[in-house]
N, C-alpha and C positions, 0 to 999 in steps of 0.2 A: 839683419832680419832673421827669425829664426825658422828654421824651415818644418812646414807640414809635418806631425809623426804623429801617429795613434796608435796608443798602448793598451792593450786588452789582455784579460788573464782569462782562464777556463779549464773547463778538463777536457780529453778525449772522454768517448764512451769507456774505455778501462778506467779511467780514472786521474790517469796522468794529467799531471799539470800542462800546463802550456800558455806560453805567451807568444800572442800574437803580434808584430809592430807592422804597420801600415803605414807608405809615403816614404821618404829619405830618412835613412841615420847619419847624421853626419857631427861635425867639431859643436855644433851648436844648442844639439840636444841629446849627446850624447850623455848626459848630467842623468837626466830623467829615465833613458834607456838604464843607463846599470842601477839605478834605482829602483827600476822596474824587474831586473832578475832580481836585487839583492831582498827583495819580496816574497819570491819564490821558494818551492820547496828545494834540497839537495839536487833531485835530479828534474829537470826540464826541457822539454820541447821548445823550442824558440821557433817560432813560423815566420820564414820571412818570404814566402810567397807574393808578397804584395808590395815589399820592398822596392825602390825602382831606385833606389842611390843608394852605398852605401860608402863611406870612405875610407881612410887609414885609423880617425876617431872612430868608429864604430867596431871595427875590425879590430884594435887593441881592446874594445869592451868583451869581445866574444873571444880572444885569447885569453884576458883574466879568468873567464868563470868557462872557460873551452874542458875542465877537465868534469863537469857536472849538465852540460847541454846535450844536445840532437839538435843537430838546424836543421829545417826542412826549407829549400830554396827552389826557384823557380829557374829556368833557362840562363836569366842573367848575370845571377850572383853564382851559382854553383861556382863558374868558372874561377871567378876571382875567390870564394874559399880555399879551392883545389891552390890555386897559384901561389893561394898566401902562406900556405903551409897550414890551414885552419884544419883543413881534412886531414891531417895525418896525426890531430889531437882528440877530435870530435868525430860522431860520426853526422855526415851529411849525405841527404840524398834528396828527391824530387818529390814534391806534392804528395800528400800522404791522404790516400782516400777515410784515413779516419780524424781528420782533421773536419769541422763545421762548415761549409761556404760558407755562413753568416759569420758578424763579428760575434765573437764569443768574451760571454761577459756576466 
């Protein structure tokens, strides 16, 4: 069964790109996840704020294209980027007030 994810594109107010995903990344839809950067401009915001699962599928998505992202993550995933070695490639940090609360689209 495949699980929940909602993929949205947008810009900041600068202009910056940005994709937001919504719900688990995980083995299942990780397909449509790197589909959804390889859409994207060179350089990207990836929001994963609202992320609430992510696994080792997902985490090899954001190593591939880790040298052209920014993740922005909430309490639960920071940790597991730090752990996984994703922060020492990307820069990651915590909810970004220029980021939309609405989905952006």
């Amino acid at each position: 069964m495949t699980t929940p994810l909602t993929l949205t594109s947008g810009h900041r107010p600068d202009g910056t790109p940005v994709l937001k995903a919504v719900g688990e990344i995980d083995m299942s839809n990780t397909d449509a996840f790197a589909a959804a950067l390889g859409t994207m401009p060179d350089r990207v915001v990836v929001d994963l704020t609202d992320v609430e699962y992510l696994d080792s599928a997902g985490l090899s998505v954001l190593f591939a294209q880790a040298h052209r992202l920014e993740l922005v993550a909430g309490a639960l995933l920071v940790p597991v980027l730090t752990f996984s070695g994703l922060a020492d490639l990307t820069v990651v940090h915590g909810p970004d007030p220029d980021l939309p609360d609405a989905p952006i689209g």
